[in-house]
C-alpha angles and dihedrals in degrees: 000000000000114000126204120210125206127183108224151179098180085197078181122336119250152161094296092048091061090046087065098049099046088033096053095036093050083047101039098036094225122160092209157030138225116190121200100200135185122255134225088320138036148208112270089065097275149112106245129253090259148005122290088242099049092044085051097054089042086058099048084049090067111029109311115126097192133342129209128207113256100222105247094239093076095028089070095034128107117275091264092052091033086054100038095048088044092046098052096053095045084050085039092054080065078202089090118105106167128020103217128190146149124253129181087238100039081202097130085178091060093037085046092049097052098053093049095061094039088051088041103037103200119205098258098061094039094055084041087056101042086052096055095040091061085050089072094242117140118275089245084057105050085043087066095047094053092036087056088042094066090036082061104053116101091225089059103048087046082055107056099009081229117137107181110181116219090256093052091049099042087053086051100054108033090053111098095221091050088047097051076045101054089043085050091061100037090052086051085053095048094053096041091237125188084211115106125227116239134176146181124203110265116250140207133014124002118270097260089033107135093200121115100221129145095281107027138172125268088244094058099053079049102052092044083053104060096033101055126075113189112072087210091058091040089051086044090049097042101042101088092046104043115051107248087257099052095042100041081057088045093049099042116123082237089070133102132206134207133197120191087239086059078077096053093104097038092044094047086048093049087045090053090041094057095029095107106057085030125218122293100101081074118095111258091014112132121184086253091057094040083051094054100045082052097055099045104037088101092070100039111143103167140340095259088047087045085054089045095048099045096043118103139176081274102039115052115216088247094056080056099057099035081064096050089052088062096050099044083053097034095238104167146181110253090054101056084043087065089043091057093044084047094066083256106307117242165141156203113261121162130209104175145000142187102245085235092059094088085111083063094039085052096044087055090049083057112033099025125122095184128065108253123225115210090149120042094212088069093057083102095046110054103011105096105227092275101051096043084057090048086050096039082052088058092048091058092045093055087051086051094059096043105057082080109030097085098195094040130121116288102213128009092209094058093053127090119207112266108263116191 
């Protein structure tokens, strides 16, 4: 049996989503696919469409043999810490033969070449760095230039018979999809993992594209959603982009669905709460950002307009609203500090399965490094004190998201994972 593994959000599934299943089992020749999802929220700052439960059981509709939750802790981190907390449970699972995912270059070679150096770090990009850092240009700037410094040595190019031109590479490493790749790989470097990187080249439209084509962006299928109000135009709308199986799921009367500005009363009540002491202690907080939220909190209107108020030319709107998602769900500094020392706390917590995925279930008994939670009750009993607080993080994180979500699940300890 071969297994393939894919990082995912599903927010919601689509088209594309389907591509890099069918795409990555026909190259690789698995037989089957892990999927490590998102919870309740997700990495761009945000809660997501819909609830876990309902994405999981949209994946297994269209390919997906079992997919695994994603702690919170790493879903709303930065690439490096969303790749980095996915990529040491897969290798943990021990059951994970190939790590597949989609880039805008498809190029692996490139992708495997870049996160080498910026694991690595050779002289001659870290002097090029430190050059161009004292020159005052951004950080993303002065990356490209060390990064082409050591693309340009002959001893490199000897090496890995590899010649990358500074268009090529600036396309590589400024697209949203190549940069999730190159931190993939580099996570799999960093842990010394037997699972090979694989990846497709991504199809469709661009990530922030708001057009409904074939194979859309995520973006597009959201922003239909919550602009359109008649579920037969919406079915009519959504049918060409979201295989029958995953839309049918996603329209259900069963379904709820969840927009960022559902959040607006509970975040304004956590910001007045914390005011006092500010907002460092969150993860991704600087004493810039904890200033700004301060000085503008009195005129606060609704969780997107906070965002809009508080961005800047130096702090994206989605580095904004990644911070006000660890506030609202108290994920703090000195916690994920202990999770990264700890080799990236995890474990293995399932949300859904095909029935006919035993043979996985049984490959994790034997291979696992990681205790695996089928049955929430057992979480005291076989979680060592770090991993339960990571766990009990991701609890709170679900309630959260449900005070709002009024068709979400009432208790996580009552549920079972789907199994279809």
């Amino acid at each position: 049996m071969s297994t393939i593994g894919i990082i995912a959000e599903f927010n919601p599934f689509h088209n594309g989503h389907l591509h890099l299943i069918n795409k990555c089992k026909e190259l690789t020749g698995a037989d089957k696919c892990i999927v490590i999802m998102s919870g309740d929220f997700v990495q761009r700052g945000a809660p997501a469409l819909t609830d876990k439960f309902t994405r999981a059981k949209m994946a297994l509709s269209c390919g997906a043999d079992l997919v695994l939750e994603l702690p919170v802790y790493y879903s709303t981190g930065s690439a490096e810490f969303f790749a980095k907390g996915a990529v040491s449970i897969l290798d943990k699972t021990g059951a994970v033969d190939y790590l597949c995912f989609g880039s805008e270059c498809g190029d692996i070679d490139s992708i495997n070449a870049i996160a080498e150096i910026l694991n690595k770090e050779p002289n001659a990009y870290k002097d090029t760095l430190a050059k161009e850092l004292k020159k005052g240009v951004s950080f993303a700037s002065a990356r490209e230039k060390a990064l082409l410094t050591v693309f340009e040595e002959d001893s490199f190019i000897k090496k890995n018979k590899l010649k990358i031109t500074k268009t090529k590479l600036k396309e590589i490493i400024s697209s949203p999809n190549n940069i999730l790749a190159i931190e993939y790989v580099r996570a799999l470097k960093t842990f010394k993992s037997k699972i090979k990187p694989f990846t497709v080249k991504r199809e469709g439209e661009e990530y922030k594209s708001e057009v409904l084509s074939e194979i859309p962006s995520a973006a597009a299928i959201r922003s239909a959603i919550f602009d359109t109000a008649s579920p037969k135009e919406l079915k009519n709308m959504l049918k060409r982009s979201i295989p029958k199986g995953a839309l049918d799921i996603l329209l259900s009367n069963d379904t709820g669905i969840v927009s960022t500005d559902d959040f607006s009363d509970i975040m304004q009540f956590k910001l007045l709460k914390d005011a006092q002491k500010g907002f460092e202690e969150y993860v991704d907080v600087t004493q810039d950002i904890s200033n700004k939220i301060l000085k503008n909190l009195d005129s606060y209107e609704s969780f997107e307009n906070f965002c809009m108020k508080i961005k800047s030319k130096d702090i994206t709107y989605s580095r904004i609203s990644r911070c006000l998602i660890h506030i609202l769900l108290d994920i703090k500094k000195e916690n994920i500090a202990d999770y990264v020392e700890d080799d990236y706390t995890g474990y293995i917590r399932i949300l859904g399965q095909k029935a006919s995925s035993k043979d996985l279930l049984s490959a994790f008994k034997k291979n696992s490094m990681l205790p695996v939670l089928n049955r929430l009750k057992d979480a005291p009993n076989v979680l060592n004190p770090l991993q339960m607080r990571l766990f009990e993080e991701g609890l709170y994180a679900g309630r959260v998201y449900n005070i709002v979500n009024t068709q979400g699940y009432e208790n996580e300890y009552r549920l079972k994972p789907v199994i279809m």
